[in-house]
C-alpha positions as CSV (number, residue, x, y, z in Angstrom):
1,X,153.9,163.8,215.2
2,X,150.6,162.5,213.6
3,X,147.5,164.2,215.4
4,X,145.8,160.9,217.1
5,X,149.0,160.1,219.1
6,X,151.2,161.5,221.6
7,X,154.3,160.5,223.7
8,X,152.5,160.9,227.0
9,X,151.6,157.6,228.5
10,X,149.0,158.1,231.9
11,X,147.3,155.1,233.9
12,X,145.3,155.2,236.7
13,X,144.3,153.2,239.6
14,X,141.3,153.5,242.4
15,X,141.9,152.1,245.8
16,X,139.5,151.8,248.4
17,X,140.5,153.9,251.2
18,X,142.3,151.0,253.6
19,X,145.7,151.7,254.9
20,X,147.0,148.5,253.3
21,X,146.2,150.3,250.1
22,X,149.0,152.8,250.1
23,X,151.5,150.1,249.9
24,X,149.4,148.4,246.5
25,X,149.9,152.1,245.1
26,X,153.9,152.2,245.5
27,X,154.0,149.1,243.8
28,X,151.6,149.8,241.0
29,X,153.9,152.7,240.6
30,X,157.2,151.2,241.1
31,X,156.0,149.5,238.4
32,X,155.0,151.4,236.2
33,X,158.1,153.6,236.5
34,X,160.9,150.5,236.4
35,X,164.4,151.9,235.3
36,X,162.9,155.5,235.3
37,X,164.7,157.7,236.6
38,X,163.6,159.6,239.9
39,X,161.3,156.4,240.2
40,X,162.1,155.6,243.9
41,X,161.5,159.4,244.6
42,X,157.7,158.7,242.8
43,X,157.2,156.0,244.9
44,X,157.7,157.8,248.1
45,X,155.4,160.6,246.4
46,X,152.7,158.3,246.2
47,X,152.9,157.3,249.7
48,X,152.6,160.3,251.4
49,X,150.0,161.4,248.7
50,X,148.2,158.3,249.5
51,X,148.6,158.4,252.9
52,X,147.0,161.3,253.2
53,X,143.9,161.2,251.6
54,X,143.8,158.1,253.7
55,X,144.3,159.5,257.3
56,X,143.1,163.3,256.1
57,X,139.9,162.9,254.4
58,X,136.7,161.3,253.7
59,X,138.5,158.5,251.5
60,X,139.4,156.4,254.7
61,X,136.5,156.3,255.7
62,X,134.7,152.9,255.5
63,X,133.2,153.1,252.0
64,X,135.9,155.7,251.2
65,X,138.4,155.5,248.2
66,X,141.3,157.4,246.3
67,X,142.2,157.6,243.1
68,X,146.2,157.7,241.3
69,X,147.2,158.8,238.1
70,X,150.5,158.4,236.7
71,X,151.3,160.3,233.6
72,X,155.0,160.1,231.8
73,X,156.5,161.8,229.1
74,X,159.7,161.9,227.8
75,X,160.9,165.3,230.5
76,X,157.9,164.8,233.2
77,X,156.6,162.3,235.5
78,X,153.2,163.8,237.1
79,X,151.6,162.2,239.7
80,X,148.7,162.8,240.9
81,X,146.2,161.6,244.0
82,X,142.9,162.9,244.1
83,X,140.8,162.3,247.5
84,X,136.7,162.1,248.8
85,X,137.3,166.0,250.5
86,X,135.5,165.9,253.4
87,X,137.7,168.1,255.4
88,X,136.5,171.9,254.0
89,X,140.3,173.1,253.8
90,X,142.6,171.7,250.5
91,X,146.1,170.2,252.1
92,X,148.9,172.4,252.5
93,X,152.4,172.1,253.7
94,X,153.7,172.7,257.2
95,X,156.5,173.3,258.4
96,X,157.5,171.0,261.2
97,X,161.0,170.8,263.5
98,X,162.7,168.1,263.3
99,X,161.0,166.2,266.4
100,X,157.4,166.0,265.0
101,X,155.8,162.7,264.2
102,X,153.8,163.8,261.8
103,X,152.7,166.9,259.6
104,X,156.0,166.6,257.3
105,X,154.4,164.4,254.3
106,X,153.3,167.7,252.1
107,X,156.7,169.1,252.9
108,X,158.6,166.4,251.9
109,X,156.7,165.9,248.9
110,X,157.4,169.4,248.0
111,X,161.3,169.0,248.8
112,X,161.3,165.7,246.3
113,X,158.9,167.3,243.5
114,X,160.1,170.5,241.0
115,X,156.2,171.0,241.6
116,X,153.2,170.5,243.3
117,X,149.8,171.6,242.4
118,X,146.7,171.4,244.9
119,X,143.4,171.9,243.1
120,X,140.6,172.0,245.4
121,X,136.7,170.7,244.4
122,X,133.8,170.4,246.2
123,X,134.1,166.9,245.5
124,X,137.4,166.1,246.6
125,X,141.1,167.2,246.2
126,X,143.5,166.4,243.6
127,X,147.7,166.8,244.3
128,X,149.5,166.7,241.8
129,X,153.7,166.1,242.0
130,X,155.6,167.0,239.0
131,X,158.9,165.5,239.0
132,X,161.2,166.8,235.8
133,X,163.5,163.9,233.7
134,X,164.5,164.9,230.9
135,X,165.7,161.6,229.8
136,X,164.2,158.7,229.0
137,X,164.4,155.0,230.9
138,X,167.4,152.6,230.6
139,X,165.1,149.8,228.9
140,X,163.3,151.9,226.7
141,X,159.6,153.5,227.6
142,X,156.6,151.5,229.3
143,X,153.8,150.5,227.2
């Protein structure tokens, strides 16, 4: 492989931190991912992700925003939604019965993703989901 290139593709997007905004980020990324596989799992990824950083932190707030990064390469899809902080404690999974209305998003995340990083600024808080392909997309890779 020559030095200057590399099979890793990432794009990003910055949304402002509205509700209607989670749903522009599942179709950025259902986009992005077309005739990947696990691409309907990403999408739902990204919603939760987005979702929270919306209802959870200081990105919806009126001026507030988030920020999603898609990376892909040949084995991994990573993506990643980093927030405004504001709340003093990084997001964690609970475990919730089966009656609760909310708390589950992390969780589910978890279940769909072979990983999930939190890292924690003082600016903010990145999640990143790592889901693992190991094959590449019916129509070839996105450019």
């Amino acid at each position: 492989m020559h030095e200057y290139t590399s099979t890793v593709r990432v794009w990003g997007l910055s949304c402002p931190g509205c509700p209607e905004e989670v749903s522009r980020a599942r179709r950025w990324t259902r986009d992005i991912l077309r005739g990947f596989p696990l691409a309907d799992d990403a999408e739902l990824i990204v919603s939760e992700l987005s979702t929270n950083a919306i209802l959870h932190t200081a990105s919806g707030r009126v001026s507030g925003s988030f920020h999603l990064a898609v990376a892909v390469s040949p084995q991994v899809i990573a993506l990643s939604v980093t927030d405004e902080g504001g709340t003093g404690t990084a997001p964690k999974a609970e475990h919730q019965d089966d009656q609760a209305e909310h708390g589950r998003g992390l969780d589910m995340v978890s279940a769909l993703a072979h990983r999930v990083v939190v890292h924690d600024s003082h600016g903010g808080c990145t999640v990143t989901a790592e889901l693992i392909t190991r094959a590449h997309p019916a129509g070839g890779r996105p450019c």
